[in-house]
C-alpha positions as MATLAB code, in Angstrom:
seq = 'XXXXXXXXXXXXXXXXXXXXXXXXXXXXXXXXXXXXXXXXXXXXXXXXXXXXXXXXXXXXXXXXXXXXXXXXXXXXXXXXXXXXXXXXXXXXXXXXXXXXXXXXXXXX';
ca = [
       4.086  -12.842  -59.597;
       4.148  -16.055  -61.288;
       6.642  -16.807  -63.662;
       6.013  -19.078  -66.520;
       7.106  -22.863  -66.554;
      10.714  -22.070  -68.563;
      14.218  -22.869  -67.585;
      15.342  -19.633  -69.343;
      14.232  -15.689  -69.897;
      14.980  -13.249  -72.241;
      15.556   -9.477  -70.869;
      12.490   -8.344  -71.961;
      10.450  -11.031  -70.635;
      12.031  -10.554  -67.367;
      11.303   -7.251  -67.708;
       7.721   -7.956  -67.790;
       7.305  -10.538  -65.402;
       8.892   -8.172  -63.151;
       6.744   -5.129  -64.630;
       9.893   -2.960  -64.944;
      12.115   -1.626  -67.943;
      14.707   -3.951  -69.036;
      16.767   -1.082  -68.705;
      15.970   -1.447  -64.642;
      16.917   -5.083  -64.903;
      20.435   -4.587  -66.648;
      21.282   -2.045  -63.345;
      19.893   -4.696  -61.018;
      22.064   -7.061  -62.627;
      25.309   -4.683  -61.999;
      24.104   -4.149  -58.337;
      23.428   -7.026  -57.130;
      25.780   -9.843  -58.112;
      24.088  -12.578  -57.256;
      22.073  -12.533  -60.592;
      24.254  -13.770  -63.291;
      22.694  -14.462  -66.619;
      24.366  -16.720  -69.244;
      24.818  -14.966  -72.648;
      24.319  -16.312  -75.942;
      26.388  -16.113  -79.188;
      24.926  -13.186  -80.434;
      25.465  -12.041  -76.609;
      22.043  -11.574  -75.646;
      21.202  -12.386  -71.891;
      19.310  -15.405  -70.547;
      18.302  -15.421  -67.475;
      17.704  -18.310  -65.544;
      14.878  -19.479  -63.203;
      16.865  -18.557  -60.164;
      17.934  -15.398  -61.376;
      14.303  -14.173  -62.090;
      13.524  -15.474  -58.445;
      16.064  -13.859  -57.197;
      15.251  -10.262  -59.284;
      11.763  -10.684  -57.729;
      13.229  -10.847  -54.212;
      15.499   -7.066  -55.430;
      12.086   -5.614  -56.262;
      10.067   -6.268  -53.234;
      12.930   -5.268  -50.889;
      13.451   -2.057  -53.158;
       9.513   -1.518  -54.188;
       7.404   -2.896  -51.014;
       9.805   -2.261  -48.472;
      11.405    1.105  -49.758;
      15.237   -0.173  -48.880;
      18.281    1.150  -50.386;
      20.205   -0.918  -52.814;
      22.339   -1.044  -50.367;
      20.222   -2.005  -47.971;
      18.713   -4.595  -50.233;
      22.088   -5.649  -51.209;
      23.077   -6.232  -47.088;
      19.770   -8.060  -46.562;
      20.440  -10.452  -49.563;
      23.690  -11.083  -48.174;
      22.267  -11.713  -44.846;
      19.976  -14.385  -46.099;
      22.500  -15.990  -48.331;
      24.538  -16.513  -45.179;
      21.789  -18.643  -44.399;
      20.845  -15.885  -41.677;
      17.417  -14.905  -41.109;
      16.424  -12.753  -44.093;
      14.551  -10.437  -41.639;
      14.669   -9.835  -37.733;
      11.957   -9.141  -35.684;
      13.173   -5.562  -35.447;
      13.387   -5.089  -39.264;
       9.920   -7.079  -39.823;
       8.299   -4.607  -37.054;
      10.031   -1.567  -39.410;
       9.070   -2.780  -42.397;
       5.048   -3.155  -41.169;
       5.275    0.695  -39.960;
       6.825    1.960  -42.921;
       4.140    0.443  -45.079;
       1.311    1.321  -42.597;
       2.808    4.724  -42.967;
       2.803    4.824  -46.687;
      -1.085    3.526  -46.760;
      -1.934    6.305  -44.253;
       0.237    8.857  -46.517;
      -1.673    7.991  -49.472;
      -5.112    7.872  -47.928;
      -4.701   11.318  -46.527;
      -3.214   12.837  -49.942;
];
């Protein structure tokens, strides 16, 4: 995904830079707390480069690499830490898992 040359994002384009509801990114936002957007006046949400960065990061772990929120949420934390975000172990399981979804949808 590319996300445009802006300092800040409304929910909605978040929403579809991300190609989800904004409905999706308000949860995400509750879940993980590492995405904190600033609000306005009229207390709409802007979200900041980072933050969209960051929401990208939430949907590949959740979409691509079918974790748990809670999983996602451990990994996150894990790389934060400064930690490798994933182990060889984890890489190696999340290459089978996807191999396994491609061969699931071929055969279907």
């Amino acid at each position: 995904m590319v996300i445009p040359d802006k300092n800040y994002f409304r929910i909605g384009e978040v929403g579809k830079i991300l190609g989800v509801e904004p409905y999706v990114v308000r949860y995400w936002e509750s879940e993980f707390k590492t995405v904190r957007p600033m609000r306005t006046r009229s207390d709409q949400r802007l979200y900041r480069r980072k933050d969209v960065e960051q929401l990208l990061e939430i949907k590949t772990l959740l979409y691509e690499e079918m974790l748990t929120v809670a999983g996602a949420r451990r990994r996150l934390a894990r790389a934060n830490r400064g930690g490798k975000a994933l182990t060889d172990a984890e890489g190696s399981l999340a290459d089978l898992k996807r191999g396994l979804k491609e061969i699931r949808e071929i055969v279907s």
